[in-house]
py3Dmol code that shows the C-alpha trace and the ligand (Angstrom):
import py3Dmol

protein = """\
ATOM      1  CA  UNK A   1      -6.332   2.527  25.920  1.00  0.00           C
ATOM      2  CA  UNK A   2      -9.218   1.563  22.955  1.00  0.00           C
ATOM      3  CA  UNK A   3      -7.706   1.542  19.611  1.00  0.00           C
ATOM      4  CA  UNK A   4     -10.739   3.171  18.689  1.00  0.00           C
ATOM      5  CA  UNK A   5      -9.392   6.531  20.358  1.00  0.00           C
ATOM      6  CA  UNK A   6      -6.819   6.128  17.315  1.00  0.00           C
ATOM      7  CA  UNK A   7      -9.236   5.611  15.144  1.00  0.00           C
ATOM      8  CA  UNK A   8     -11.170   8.557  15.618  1.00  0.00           C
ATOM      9  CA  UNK A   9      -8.070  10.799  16.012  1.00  0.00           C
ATOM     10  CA  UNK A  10      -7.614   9.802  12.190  1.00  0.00           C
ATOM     11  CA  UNK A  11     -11.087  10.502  11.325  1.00  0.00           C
ATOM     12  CA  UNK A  12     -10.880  13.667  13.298  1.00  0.00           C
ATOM     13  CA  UNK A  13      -7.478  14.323  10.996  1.00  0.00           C
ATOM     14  CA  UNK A  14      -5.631  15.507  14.089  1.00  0.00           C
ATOM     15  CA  UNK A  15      -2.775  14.057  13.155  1.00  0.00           C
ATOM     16  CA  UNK A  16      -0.642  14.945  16.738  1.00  0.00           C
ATOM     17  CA  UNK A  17      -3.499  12.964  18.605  1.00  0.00           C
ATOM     18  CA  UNK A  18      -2.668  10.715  16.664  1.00  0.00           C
ATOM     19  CA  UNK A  19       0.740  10.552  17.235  1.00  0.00           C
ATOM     20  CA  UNK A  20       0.355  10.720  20.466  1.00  0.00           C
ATOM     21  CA  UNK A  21      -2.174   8.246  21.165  1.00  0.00           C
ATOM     22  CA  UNK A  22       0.562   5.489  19.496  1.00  0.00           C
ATOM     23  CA  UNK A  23       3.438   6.542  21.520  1.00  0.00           C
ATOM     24  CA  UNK A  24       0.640   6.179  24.322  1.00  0.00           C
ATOM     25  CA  UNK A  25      -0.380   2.361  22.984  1.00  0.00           C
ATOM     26  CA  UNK A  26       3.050   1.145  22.453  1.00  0.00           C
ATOM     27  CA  UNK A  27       4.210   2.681  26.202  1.00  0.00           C
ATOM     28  CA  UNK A  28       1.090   0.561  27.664  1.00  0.00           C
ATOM     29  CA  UNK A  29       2.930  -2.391  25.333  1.00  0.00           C
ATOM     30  CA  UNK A  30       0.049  -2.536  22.631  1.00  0.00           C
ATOM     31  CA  UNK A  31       1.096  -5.118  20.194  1.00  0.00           C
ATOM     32  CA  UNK A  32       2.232  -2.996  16.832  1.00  0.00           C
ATOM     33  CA  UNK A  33       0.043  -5.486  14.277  1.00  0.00           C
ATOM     34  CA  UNK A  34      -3.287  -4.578  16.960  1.00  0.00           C
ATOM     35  CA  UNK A  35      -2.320  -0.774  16.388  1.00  0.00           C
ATOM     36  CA  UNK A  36      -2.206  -1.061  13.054  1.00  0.00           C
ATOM     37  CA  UNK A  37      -5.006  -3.757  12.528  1.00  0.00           C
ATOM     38  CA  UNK A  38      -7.630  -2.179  15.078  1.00  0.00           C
ATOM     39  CA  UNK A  39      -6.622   0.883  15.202  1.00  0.00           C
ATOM     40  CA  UNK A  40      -4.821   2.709  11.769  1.00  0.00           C
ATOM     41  CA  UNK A  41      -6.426   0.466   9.272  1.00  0.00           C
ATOM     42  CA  UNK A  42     -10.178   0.168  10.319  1.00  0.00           C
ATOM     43  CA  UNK A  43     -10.215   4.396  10.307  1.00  0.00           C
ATOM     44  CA  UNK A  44      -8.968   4.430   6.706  1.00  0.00           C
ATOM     45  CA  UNK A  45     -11.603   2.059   6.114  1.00  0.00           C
ATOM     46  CA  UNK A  46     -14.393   4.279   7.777  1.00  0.00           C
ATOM     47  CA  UNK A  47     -12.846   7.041   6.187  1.00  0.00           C
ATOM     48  CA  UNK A  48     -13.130   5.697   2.223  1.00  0.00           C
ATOM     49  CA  UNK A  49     -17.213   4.557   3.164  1.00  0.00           C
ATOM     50  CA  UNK A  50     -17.865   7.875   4.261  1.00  0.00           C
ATOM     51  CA  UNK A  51     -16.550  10.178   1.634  1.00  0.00           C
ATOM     52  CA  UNK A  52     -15.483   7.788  -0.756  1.00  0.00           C
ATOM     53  CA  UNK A  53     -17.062   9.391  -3.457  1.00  0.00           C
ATOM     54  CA  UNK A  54     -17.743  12.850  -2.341  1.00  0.00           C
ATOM     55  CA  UNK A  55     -15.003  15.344  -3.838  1.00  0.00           C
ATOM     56  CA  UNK A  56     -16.215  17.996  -1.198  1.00  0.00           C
ATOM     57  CA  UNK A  57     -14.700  15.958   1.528  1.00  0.00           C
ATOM     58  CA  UNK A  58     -11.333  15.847   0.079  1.00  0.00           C
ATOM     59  CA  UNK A  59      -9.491  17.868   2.550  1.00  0.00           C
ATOM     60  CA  UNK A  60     -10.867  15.589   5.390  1.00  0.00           C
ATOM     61  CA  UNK A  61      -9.464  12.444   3.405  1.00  0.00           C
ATOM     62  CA  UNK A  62      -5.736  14.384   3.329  1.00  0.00           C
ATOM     63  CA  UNK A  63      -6.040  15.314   7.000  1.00  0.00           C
ATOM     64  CA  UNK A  64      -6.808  11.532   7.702  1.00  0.00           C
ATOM     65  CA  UNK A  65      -4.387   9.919   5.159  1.00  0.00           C
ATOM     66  CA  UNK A  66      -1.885  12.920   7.078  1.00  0.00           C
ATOM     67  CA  UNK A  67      -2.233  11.016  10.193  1.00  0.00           C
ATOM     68  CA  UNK A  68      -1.918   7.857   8.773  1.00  0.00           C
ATOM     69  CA  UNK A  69       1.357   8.493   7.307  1.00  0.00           C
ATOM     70  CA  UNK A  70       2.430  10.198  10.562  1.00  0.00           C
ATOM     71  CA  UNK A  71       1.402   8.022  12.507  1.00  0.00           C
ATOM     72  CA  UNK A  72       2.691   5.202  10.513  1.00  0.00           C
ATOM     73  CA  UNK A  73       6.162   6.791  10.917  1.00  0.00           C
ATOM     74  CA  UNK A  74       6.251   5.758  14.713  1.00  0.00           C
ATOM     75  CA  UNK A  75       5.739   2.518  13.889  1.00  0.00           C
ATOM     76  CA  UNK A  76       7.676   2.142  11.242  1.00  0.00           C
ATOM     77  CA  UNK A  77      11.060   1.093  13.167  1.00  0.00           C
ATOM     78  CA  UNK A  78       9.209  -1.431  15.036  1.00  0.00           C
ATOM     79  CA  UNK A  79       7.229  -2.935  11.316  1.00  0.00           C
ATOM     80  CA  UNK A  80      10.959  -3.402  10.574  1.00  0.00           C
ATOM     81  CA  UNK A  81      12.212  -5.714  12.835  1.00  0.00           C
ATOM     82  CA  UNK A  82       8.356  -7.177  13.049  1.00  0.00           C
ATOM     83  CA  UNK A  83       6.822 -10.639  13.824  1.00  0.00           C
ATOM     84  CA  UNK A  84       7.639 -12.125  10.449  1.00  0.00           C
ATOM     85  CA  UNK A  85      10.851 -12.691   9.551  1.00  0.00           C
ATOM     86  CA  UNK A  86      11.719 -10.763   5.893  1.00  0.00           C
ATOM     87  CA  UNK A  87       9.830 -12.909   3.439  1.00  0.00           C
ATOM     88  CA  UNK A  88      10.700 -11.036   0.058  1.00  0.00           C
ATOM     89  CA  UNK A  89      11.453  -7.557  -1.636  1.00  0.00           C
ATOM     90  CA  UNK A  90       8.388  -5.932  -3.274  1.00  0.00           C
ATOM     91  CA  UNK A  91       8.547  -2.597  -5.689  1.00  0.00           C
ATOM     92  CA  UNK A  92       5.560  -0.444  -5.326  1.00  0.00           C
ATOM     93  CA  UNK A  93       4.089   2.336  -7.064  1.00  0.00           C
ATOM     94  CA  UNK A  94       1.352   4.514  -8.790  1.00  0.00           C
ATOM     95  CA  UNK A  95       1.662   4.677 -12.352  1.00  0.00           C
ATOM     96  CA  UNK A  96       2.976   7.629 -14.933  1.00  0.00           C
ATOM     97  CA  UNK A  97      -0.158  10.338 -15.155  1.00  0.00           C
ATOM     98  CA  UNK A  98      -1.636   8.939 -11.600  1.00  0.00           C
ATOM     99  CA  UNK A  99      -1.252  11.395  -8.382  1.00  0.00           C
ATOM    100  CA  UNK A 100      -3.111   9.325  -5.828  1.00  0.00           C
ATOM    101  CA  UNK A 101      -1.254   7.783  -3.208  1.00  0.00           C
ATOM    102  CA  UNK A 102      -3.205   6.645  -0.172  1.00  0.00           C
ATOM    103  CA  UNK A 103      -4.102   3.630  -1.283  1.00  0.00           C
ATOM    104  CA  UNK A 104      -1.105   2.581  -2.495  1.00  0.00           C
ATOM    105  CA  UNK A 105       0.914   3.855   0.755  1.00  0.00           C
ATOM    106  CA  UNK A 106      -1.686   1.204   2.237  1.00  0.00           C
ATOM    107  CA  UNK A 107      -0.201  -1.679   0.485  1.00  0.00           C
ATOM    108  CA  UNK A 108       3.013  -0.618   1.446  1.00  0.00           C
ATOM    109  CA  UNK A 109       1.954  -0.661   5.322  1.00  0.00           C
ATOM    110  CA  UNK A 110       0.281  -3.568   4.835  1.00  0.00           C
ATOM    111  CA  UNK A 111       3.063  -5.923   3.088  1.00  0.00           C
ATOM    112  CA  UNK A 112       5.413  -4.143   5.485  1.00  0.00           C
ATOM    113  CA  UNK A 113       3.273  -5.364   8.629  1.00  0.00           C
ATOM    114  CA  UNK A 114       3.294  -9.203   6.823  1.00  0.00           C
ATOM    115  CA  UNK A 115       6.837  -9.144   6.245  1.00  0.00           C
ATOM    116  CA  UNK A 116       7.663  -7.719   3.508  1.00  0.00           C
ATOM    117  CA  UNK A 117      10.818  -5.061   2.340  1.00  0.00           C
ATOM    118  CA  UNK A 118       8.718  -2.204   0.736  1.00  0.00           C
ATOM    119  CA  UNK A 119      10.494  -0.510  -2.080  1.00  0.00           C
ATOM    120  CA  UNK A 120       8.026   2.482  -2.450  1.00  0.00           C
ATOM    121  CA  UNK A 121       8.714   4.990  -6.066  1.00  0.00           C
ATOM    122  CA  UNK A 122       6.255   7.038  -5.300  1.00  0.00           C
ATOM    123  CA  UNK A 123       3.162   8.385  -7.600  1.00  0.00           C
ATOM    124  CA  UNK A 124       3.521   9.421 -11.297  1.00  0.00           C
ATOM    125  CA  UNK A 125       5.942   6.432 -11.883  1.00  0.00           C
ATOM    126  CA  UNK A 126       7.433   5.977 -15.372  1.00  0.00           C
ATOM    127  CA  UNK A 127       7.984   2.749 -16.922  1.00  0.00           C
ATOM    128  CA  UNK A 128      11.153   3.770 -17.407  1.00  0.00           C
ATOM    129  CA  UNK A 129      11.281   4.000 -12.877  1.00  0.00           C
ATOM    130  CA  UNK A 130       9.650   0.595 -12.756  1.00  0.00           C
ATOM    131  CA  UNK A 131      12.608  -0.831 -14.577  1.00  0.00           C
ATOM    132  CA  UNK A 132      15.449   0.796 -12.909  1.00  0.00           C
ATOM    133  CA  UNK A 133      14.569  -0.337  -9.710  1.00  0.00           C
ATOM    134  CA  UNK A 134      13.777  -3.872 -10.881  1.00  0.00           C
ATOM    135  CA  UNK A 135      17.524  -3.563 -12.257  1.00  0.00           C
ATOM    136  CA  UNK A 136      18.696  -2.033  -8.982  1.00  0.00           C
ATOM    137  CA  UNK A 137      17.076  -4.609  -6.716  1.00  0.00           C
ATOM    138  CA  UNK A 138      17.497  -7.880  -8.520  1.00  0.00           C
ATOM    139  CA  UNK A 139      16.544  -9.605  -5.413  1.00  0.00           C
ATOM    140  CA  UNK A 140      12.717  -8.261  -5.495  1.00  0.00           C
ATOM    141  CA  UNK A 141      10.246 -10.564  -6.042  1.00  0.00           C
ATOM    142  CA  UNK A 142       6.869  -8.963  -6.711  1.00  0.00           C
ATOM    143  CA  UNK A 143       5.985  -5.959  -8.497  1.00  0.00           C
ATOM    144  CA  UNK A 144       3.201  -3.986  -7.205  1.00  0.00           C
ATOM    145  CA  UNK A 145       1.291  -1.412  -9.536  1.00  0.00           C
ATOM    146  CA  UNK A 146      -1.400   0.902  -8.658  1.00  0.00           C
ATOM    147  CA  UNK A 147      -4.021   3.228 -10.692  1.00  0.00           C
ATOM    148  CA  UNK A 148      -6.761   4.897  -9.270  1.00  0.00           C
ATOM    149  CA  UNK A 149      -7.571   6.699 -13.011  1.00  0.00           C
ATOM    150  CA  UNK A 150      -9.014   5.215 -16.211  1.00  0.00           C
ATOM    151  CA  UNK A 151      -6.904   7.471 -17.970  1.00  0.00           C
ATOM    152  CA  UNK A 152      -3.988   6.111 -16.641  1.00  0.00           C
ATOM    153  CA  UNK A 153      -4.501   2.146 -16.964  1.00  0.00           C
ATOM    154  CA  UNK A 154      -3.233   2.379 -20.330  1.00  0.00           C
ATOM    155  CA  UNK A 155       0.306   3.137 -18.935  1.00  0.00           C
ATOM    156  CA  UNK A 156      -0.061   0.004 -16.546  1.00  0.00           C
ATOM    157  CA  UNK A 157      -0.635  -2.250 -19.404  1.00  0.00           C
ATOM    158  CA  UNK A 158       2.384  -0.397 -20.813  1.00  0.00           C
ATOM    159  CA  UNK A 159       4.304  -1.156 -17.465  1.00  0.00           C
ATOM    160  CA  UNK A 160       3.093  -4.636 -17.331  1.00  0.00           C
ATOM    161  CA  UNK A 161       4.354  -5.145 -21.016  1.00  0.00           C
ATOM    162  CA  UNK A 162       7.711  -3.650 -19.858  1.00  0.00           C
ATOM    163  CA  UNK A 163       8.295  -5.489 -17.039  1.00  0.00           C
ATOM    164  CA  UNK A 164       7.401  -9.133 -19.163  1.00  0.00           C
ATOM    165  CA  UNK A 165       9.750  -8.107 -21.600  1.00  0.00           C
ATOM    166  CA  UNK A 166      12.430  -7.311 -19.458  1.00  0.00           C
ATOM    167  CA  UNK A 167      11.979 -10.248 -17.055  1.00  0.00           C
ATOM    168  CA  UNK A 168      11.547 -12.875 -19.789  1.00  0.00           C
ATOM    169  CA  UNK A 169      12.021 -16.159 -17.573  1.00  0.00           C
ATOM    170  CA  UNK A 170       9.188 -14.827 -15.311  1.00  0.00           C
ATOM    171  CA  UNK A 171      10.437 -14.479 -12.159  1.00  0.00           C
ATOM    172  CA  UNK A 172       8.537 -11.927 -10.976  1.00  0.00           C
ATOM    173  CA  UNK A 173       4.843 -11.662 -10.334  1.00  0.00           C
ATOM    174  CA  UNK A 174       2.936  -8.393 -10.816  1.00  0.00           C
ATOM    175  CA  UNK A 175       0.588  -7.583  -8.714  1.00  0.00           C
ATOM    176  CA  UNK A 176      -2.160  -4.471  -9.956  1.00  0.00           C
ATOM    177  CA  UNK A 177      -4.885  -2.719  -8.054  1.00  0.00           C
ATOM    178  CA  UNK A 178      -6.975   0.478  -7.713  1.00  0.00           C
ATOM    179  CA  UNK A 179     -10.223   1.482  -8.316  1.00  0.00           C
ATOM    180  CA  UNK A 180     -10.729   0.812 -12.011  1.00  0.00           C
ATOM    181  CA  UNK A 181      -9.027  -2.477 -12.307  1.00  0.00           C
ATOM    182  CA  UNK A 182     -10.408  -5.492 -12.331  1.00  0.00           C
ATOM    183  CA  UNK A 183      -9.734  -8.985 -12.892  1.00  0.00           C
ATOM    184  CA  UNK A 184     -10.514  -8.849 -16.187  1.00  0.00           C
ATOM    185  CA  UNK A 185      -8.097  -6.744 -16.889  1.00  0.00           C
ATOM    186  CA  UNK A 186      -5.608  -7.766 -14.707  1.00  0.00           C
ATOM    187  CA  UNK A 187      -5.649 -11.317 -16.739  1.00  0.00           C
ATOM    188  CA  UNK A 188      -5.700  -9.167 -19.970  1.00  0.00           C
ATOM    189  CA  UNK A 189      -2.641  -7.570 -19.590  1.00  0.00           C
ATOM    190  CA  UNK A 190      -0.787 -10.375 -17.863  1.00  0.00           C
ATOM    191  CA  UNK A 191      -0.562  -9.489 -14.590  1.00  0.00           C
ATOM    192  CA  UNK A 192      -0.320 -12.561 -12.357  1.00  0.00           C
ATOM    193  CA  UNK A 193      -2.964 -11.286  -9.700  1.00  0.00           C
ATOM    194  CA  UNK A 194      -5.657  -8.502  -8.839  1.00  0.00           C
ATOM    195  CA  UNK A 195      -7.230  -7.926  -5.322  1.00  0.00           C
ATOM    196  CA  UNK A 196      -9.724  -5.383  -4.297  1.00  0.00           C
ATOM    197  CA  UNK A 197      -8.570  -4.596  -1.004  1.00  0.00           C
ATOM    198  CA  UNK A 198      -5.134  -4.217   0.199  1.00  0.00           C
ATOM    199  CA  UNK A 199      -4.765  -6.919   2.446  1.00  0.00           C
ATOM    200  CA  UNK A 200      -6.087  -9.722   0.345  1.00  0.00           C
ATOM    201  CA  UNK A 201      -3.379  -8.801  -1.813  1.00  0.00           C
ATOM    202  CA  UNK A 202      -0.533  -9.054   1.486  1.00  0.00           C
ATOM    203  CA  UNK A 203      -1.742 -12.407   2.429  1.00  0.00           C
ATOM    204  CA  UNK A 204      -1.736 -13.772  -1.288  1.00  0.00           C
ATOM    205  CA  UNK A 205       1.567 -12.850  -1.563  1.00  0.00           C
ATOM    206  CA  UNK A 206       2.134 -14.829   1.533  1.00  0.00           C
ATOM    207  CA  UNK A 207       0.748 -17.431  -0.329  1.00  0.00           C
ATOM    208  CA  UNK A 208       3.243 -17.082  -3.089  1.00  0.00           C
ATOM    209  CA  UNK A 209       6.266 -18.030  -0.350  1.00  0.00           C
ATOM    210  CA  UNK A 210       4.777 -20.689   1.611  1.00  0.00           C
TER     211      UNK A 210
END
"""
ligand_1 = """\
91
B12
C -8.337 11.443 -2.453
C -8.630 11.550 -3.931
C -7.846 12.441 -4.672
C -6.690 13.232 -4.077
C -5.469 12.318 -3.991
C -4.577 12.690 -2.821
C -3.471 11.744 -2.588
N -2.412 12.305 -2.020
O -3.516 10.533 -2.862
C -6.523 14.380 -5.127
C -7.332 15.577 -4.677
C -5.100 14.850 -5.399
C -7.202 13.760 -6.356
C -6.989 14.229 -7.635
C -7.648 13.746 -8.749
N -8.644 12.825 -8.772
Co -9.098 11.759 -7.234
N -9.912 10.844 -5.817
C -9.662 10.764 -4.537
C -10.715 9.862 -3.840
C -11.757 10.784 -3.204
C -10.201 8.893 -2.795
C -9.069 7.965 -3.253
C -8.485 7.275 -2.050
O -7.431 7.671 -1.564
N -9.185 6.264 -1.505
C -8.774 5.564 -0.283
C -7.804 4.433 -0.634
C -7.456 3.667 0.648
O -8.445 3.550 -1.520
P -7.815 3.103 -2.928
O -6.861 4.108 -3.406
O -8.890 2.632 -3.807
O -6.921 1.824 -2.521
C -7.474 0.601 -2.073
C -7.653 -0.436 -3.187
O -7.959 0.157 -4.422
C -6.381 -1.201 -3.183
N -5.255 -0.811 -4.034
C -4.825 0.402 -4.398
N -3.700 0.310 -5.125
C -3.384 -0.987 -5.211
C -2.333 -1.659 -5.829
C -2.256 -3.039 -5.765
C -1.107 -3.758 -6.411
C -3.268 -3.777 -5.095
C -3.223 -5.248 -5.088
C -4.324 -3.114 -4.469
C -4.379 -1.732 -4.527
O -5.933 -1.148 -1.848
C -6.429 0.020 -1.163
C -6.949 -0.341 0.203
O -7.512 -1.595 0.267
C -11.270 9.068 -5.060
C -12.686 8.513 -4.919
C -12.683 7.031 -4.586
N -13.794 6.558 -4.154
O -11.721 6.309 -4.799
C -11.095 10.062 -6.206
C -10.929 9.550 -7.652
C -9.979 8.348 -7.677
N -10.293 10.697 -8.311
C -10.743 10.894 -9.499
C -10.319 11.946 -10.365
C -11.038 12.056 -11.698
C -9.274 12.823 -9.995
C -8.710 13.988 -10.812
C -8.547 13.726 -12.313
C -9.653 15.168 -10.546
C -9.391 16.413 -11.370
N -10.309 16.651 -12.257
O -8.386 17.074 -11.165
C -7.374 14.282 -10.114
C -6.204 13.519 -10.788
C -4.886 13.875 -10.260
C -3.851 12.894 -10.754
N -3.170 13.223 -11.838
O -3.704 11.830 -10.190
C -11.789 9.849 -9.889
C -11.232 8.793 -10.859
C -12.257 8.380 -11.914
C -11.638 7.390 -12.840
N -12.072 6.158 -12.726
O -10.813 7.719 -13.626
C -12.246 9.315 -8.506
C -12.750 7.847 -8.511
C -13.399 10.270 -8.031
C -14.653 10.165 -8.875
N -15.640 9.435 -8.433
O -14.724 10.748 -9.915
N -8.009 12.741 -6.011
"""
view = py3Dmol.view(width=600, height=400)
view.addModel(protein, "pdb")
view.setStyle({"model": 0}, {"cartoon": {"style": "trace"}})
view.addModel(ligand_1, "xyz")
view.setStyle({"model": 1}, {"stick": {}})
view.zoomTo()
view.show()
């Protein structure tokens, strides 16, 4: 089977073929990282170029980010117990205000399929959320922060603040992302990293446990 019949199945936004077509792949023993590499991952891609900026096609992107997250589910049990051994705990989420969630459920595949234990709050996360998980997993490692709205990076410089104030002997990173933010203001509200995409940011965090 091509792992571009998945691929299309996402950008169709069916997402049963979907489903289907990965039970199919990982019957035929498909490795999980080429189903999700060549196969889940290059659609969403497609699917961002093509109506990236084009509010009409918002009901396409849901169907497709639908079958990612379905589709996702199936291989979710096998992500688990996946190539890497655990590396570290990372807490995820879009910030207070901010509804958008597809990119940020991409990270989570992502660090997932690198190794990583996802802690995922969600969208419309509170500072207040950020810190009561930090509390509740004190063996996380990364914080990962996410705003797709202008509006709303005001409340991740908030968060940021939070977090440094809380977690004065700096052992965790923060990690922020989205469409507005940039490096600049990554380093200006003291985040320790910014990456466009998410899997630069997966294999710098790699980087950060060698
Ligand atoms: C889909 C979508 C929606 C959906 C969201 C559905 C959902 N369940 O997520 C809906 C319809 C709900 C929506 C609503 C709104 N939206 Co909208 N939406 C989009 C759209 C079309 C696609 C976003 C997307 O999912 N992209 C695909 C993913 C894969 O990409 P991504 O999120 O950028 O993530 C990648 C990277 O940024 C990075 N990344 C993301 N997070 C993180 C975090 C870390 C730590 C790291 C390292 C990396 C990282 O990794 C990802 C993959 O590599 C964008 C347009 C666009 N081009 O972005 C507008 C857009 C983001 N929306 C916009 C707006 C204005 C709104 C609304 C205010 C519209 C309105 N007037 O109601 C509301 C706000 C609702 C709210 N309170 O959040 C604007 C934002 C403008 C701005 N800069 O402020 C955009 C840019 C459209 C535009 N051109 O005007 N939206």
């Amino acid at each position: 089977m091509h792992m571009e019949d998945i691929s299309d199945s996402i950008m169709n936004g069916h997402y049963k073929d979907t489903q289907e077509l990965i039970r199919q792949a990982l019957k035929e023993g498909t490795p999980v990282t080429e189903i999700l590499m060549q196969g889940l991952l290059p659609a969403m891609r497609r699917v961002e170029e093509l109506y990236g900026n084009q509010t009409l096609y918002i009901p396409n992107i849901l169907a497709s980010a639908r079958c990612m997250k379905r589709g996702l589910e199936i291989l979710q049990p096998y992500l688990e117990c996946g190539e890497y051994a655990p590396v570290a705990k990372v807490i995820l989420g879009t910030v207070q205000g901010d509804l958008h969630e597809i990119g940020k459920n991409l990270v989570g595949i992502i660090f997932r399929s690198y190794g990583f234990e996802v802690v995922d709050l969600g969208v419309d996360v509170s500072e207040k959320q950020f810190l009561k998980a930090i509390r509740e997993h004190p063996d996380a490692s990364i914080v990962l922060i996410s705003s797709l709205l202008t509006t709303t990076m005001r409340e991740m410089r908030q968060i940021v603040k939070a977090i440094r104030h809380y977690d004065r002997e700096r052992r965790l990173k923060i990690m922020v992302g989205g469409g507005p933010v940039t490096q600049e203001f990554a380093d200006e509200i003291g985040a320790d990293a910014y990456t466009e995409t998410a899997l630069e940011a997966a294999k710098l965090a790699r980087g950060f446990f060698p």
